[in-house]
Each structure stands twice: as C-alpha cells, then as structure tokens.
N, C-alpha and C positions, 0 to 999 in steps of 0.2 A: 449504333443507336441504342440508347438505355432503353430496355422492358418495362422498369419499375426502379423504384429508391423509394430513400427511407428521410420521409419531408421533414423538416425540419422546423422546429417551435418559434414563432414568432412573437410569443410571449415567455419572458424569462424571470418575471414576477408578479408578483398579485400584492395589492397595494389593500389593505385595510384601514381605515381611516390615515392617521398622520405616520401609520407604519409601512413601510414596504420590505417583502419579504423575495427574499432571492431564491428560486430552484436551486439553482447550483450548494447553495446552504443547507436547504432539507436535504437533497441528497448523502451531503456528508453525514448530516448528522445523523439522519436513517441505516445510512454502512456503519456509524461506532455505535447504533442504537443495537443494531443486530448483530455486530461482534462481541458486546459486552454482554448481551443474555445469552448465545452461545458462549464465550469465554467463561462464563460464570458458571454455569453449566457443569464443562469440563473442567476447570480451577475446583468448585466441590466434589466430583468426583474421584479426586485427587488429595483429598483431606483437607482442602484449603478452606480459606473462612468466606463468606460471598461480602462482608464488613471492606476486608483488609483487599478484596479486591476491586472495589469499589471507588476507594480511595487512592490504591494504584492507578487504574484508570482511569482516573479523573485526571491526574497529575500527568500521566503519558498520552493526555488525550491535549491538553495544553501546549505541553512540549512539543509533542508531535505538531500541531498546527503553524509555533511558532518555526520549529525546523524546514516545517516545508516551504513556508515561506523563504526562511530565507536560502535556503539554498535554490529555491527558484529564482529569486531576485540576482541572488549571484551569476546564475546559468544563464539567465535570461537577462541582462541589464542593460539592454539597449533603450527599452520604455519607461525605465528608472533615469539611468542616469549619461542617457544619449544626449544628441544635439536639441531634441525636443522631447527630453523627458521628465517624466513628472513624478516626482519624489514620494509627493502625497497617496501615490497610487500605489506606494508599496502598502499601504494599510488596507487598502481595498481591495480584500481578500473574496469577495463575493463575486467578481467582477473575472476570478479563476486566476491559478495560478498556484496550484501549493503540490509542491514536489514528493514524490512518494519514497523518494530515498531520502528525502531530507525528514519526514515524518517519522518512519523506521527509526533512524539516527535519534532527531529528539524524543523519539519516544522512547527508544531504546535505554538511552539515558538516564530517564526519569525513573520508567522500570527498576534500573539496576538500584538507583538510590534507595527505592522505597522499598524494593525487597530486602535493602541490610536493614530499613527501617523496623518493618513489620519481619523478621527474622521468615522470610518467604525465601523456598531455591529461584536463585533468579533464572537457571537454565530451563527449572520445569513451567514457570510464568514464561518464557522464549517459546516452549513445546506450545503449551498450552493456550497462547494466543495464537501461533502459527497459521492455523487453516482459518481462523476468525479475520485474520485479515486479510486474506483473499478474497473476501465474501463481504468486507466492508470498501475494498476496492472496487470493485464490480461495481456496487449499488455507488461508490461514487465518483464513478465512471460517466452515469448517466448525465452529471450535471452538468460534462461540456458538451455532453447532445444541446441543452437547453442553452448555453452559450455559444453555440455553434462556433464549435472551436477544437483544436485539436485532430483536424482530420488530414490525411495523405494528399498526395497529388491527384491533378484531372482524373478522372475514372468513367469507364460507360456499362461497368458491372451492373447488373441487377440490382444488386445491394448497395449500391453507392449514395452518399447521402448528399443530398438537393441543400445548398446551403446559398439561403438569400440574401445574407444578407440585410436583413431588414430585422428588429427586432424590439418591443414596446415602442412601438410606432418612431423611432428614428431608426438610423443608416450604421454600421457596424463599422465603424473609420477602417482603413485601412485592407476592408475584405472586398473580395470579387466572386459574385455570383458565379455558380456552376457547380456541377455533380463531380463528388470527390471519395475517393476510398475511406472509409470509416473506421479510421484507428484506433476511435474509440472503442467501437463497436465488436473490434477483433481482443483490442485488449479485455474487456469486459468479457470474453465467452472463451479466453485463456484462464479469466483467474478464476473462472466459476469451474473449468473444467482442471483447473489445476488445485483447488479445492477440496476435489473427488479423490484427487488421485493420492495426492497429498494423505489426506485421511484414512483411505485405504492402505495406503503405503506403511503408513506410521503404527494401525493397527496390524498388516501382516508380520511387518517385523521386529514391531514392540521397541520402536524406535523413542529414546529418552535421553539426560543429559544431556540437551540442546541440538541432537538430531535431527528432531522436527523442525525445528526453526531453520533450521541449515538448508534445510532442504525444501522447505521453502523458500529462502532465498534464492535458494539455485533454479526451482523451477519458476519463481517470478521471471529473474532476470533471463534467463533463454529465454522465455516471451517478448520480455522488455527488448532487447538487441533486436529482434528480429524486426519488431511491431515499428516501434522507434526508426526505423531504417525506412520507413514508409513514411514517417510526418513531414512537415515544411514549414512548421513555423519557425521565425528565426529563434537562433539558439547560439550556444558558444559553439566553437569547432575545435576540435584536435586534428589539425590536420585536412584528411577528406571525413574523418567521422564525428559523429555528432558527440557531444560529452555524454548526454546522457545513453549512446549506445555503447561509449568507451568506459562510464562506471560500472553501467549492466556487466559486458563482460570482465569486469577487474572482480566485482560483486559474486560474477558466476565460479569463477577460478580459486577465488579464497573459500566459498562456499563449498565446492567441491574435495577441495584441503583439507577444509575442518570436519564433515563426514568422513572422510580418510583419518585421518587425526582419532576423531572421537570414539569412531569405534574401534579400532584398534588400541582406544584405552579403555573401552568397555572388556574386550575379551582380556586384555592384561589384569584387569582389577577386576572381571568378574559382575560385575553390576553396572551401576549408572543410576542418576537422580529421577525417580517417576513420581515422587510422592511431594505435595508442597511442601513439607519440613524439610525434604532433601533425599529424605531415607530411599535403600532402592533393597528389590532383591537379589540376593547373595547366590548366584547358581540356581540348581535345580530346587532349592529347597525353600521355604515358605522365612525364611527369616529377614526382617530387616537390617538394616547397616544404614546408620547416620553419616553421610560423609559429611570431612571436613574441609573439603574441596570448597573454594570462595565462588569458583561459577555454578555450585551447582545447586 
C-alpha cells in the first residue's frame, strides 16, 4: 500500500488571452536560461567574450532543439508515422518529445561551427558548457512531471508519482491511471548530483582539452542506462534493450576512451586547452602555448 506520492499537475498550461502557453516550454527555456548565465559566467572567466558566446548559444540552442527532435521522432515513430500516426505532431514540440542526445549532437554541431567562426577553442566551449547542461537538464526535466509523462512501471513506493491521467480538463489518449516510479524524478536528482560532482571533479584535477565534457558524458550516460532501464514508454528495441539505453552505453564507452585518450595526450604534450583562444599552461611554469590543435 503506497504512504504517500507525488501528485501529479492537472494543468499543463495557462492560457492568456488568444495565447497559450505550455509548462513543458518554460521549463526548457528556464534550464538554457540558467545554463547560459552559468556558462557565461565560466566562458569569461576563461578569457572569453560573453558577445561571442551569446551568439554561439543562440545558434546551439536551435540546433539542439531541432536535434532532439529529430532524433526522438526517429526513436520513437510509432505516433509519427504508425498505423494511426499523425505527421503534424512531429512539430508539436510542446506536447514533449525532444531527445537529449539528439540535442547534445545538434548542438554540438553548431558549437563547433561557431567556434571556427568566432576563432573560439571548441574543446574549452565542450569544458565550459559541460556542468551547465546538467543543470539545464534537471530544470527540464520538470516539464514531463507537468505532461505526466515519462515515468517507469506500476510502483507502491512512497515516492511514486500518482498520474491521472486527466489534464486541462480533457483525458490523456492512451494513458492508465495509477502510481508509477518517477523516472523523471530519478533522472532529475542524477544530473543535479552529477553537476556537483562533475565540478568538483574538474576543479580537483584541473581537467581541460575536453575532459570536462567527456566526463560529462560519461556520468550522464551511466545515469541514463540505468534510469532508461525503468521507463515504458514505447520506444525502438535493440533486441531486449531499449535504444536509448543501448546509445547511453555506446555514449559511455567512447566517453570513457576519450578521457583515456586525452589525458594521455595532456602528459605527452605537457598542457591542454583551458583558456577560450585555446592557449594552455606549459608544465609547472606560468607560460602560455597557443595550440594549433583544430579540437582545441
């Protein structure tokens, strides 16, 4: 018998005159609201311009959205382009659906362009967003609480979230009342603690050259595999595993490579990129070095 849960919003927008606005929306934009003046933050402290990153993240804030989409639609295309699927709803992005490796990816993308543009190290913009998008995942996290959506199997946990089903006063097609493990909930209170650690991590070991991102990676995706291993909504298969816990770990494995990889080209060369032009220090001594390295 459950103790308690965690109820679940029966409104998922607020309607102002001929507008309506979607929770699931401010969320997002509240996570790149708060990654971007974090990011900025850290991008100045780093020599860089807050102009030039402004502009990059606008650009990778695009990309990313149009990425996650589609690699959700891809993942997921049974409501696209099933027996009764509806084509139009791949633009109805509000409605939930955008994939965080697919975001990474186009944003990744965009990133790289703009740092050959703005002669930015693209590896120390990887460092330097790194823990900012833990902390914009989290916060947009929240917005499939408010589409009650995205949670695991039956559950009689304490913590279990109560999903009705019911939501701006019509019926939720295709969902069934009843208390269920909160995937979201777990993911959300991984990337905030994975955030901490992250950051700590990066500052004990003065991790640069795209370390930080790497390792990011790797700590999202061990969360992801595990968390992922709990959901039910349909999805593509590989097999008996879900794709998106078979990219997490393909994600985690190259991750883990390229920390291996990287710092063993930091002790061969001595440095590594921590400054936005690129420049890093040289050994124990206070001098910079321009690399001419294209990732860094």
């Amino acid at each position: 018998m459950i103790l308690a849960g965690i109820p679940s919003p029966t409104v998922s927008t607020l309607s102002i005159g001929p507008l309506t606005i979607h929770f699931y929306a401010l969320c997002i934009l509240a996570g790149i609201a708060a990654a971007y003046l974090w990011a900025s933050r850290r991008w100045q402290s780093r020599g860089g311009s807050a102009d030039d990153l402004f502009d990059i993240v606008f650009a990778a804030v695009i990309a990313g959205i149009i990425g996650a989409r589609i690699w959700h639609v891809l993942t997921s295309p049974a409501p696209y382009f099933g027996e009764d699927g509806d084509l139009w709803a791949i633009l109805r992005i509000w409605e939930g659906g955008l994939a965080i490796y697919g975001a990474v990816a186009g944003g990744g993308l965009a990133v790289w362009i703009m740092s050959r543009v703005r002669g930015a190290s693209f590896a120390v913009l990887a460092d330097v967003i790194a823990p900012t998008l833990l902390l914009a995942q989290a916060i947009g996290r929240l917005g499939n609480w408010f589409n009650q959506e995205l949670y695991g199997g039956p559950s009689d946990l304490p913590w279990a979230v109560e999903i009705s089903c019911r939501q701006n006063g019509g019926v939720i097609p295709g969902c069934t009342p009843g208390t269920y493990e909160p995937t979201f909930l777990y993911e959300i209170l991984w990337n905030l603690a994975g955030c901490a650690v992250l950051v700590l991590l990066s500052r004990r070991f003065r991790l640069g050259g795209g370390r930080t991102f790497w390792l990011y990676a790797a700590i999202y995706s061990t969360g992801r595999a595990l968390i992922d291993s709990l959901r039910t909504e349909p999805v593509m298969m590989i097999g008996a595993l879900r794709i998106h816990t078979v990219i997490a770990l393909v994600v985690l494995v190259i991750s883990v490579l390229m920390l291996v990889l990287l710092t063993r080209r930091r002790a061969h060369r001595g440095g590594e990129a921590v400054a936005a032009d690129g420049s890093w220090e040289l050994g124990s001594r206070a001098r910079r070095h321009r690399s001419t390295d294209p990732v860094s």
